[in-house]
C-alpha positions as CSV (number, residue, x, y, z in Angstrom):
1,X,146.5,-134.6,47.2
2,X,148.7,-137.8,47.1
3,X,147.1,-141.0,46.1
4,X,147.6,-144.0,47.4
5,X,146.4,-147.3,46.5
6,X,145.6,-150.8,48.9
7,X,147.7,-153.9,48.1
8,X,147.5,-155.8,44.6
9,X,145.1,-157.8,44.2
10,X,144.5,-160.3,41.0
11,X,143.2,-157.9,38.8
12,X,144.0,-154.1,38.8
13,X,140.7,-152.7,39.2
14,X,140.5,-154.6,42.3
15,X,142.6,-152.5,44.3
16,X,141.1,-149.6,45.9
17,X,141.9,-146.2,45.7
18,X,143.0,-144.4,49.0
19,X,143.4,-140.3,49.4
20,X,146.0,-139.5,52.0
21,X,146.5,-135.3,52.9
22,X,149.6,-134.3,54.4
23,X,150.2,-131.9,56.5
24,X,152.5,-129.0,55.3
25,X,155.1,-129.8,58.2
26,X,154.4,-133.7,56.8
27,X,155.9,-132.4,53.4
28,X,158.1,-130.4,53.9
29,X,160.2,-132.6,55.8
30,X,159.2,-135.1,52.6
31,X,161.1,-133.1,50.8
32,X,163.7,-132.7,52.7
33,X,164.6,-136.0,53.1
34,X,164.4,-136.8,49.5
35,X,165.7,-133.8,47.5
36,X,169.6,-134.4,47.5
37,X,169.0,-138.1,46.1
38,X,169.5,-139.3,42.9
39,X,167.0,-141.4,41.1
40,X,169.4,-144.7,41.5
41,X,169.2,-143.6,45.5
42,X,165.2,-143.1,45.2
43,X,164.4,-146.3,43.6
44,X,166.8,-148.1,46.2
45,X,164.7,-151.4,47.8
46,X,162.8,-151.3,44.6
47,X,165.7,-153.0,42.5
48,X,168.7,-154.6,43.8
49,X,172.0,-155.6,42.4
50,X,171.8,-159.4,40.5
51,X,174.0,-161.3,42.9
52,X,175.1,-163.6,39.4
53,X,175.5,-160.9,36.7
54,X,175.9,-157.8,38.6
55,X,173.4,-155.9,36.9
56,X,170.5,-154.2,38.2
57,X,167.3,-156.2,38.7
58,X,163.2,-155.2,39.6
59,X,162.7,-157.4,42.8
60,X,159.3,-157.7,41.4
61,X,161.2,-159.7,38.8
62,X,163.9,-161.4,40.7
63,X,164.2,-164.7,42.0
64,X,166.6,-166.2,44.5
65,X,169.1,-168.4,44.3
66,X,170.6,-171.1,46.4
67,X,171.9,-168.0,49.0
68,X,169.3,-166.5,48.9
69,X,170.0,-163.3,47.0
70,X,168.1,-161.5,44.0
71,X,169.3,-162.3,40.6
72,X,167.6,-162.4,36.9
73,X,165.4,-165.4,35.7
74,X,167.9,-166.0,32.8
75,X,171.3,-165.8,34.8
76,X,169.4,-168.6,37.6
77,X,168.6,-170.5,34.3
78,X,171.9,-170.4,33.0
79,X,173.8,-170.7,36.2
80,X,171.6,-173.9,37.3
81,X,171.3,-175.3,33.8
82,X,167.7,-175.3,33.8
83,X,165.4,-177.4,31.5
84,X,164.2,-176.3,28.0
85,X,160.9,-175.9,29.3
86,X,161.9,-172.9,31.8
87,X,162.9,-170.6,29.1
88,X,159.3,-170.5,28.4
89,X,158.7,-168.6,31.3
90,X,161.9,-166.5,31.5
């Protein structure tokens, strides 16, 4: 049975596990959706290209930049000329 968990919250044991069942249809058509992709196709919305570099980033790790699209902290740092003090937290 598939797990599924509620939003983050600030700590990880915070979060509340859910159980979800699927129906057989329900998986089947789960699978059928998702067994010709490839992993780069399966992960796609979770990463995105870095709109500076060109590289693959983690939108959990990405920041924008003036447009607006995803790029790495350290290409916005050297791209903006950021202070000292911001490759602290890159």
């Amino acid at each position: 049975m598939p797990r599924l968990y509620t939003p983050e919250k600030r700590d990880e044991d915070d979060r509340e596990k859910v159980l979800v069942r699927l129906t057989p249809r329900a998986l089947h058509e789960l699978y059928i959706e998702t067994k010709g992709l490839s992993n780069d196709d399966r992960m796609h919305g979770h990463s995105a290209e870095c709109d500076l570099c060109g590289e693959q980033v983690d939108l959990d790790r990405a920041i924008p930049n003036a447009p607006g699209e995803p790029c790495h902290k350290r290409c916005w740092a050297e791209y903006t000329g950021a202070p000292d003090w911001f490759s602290d937290y890159v």
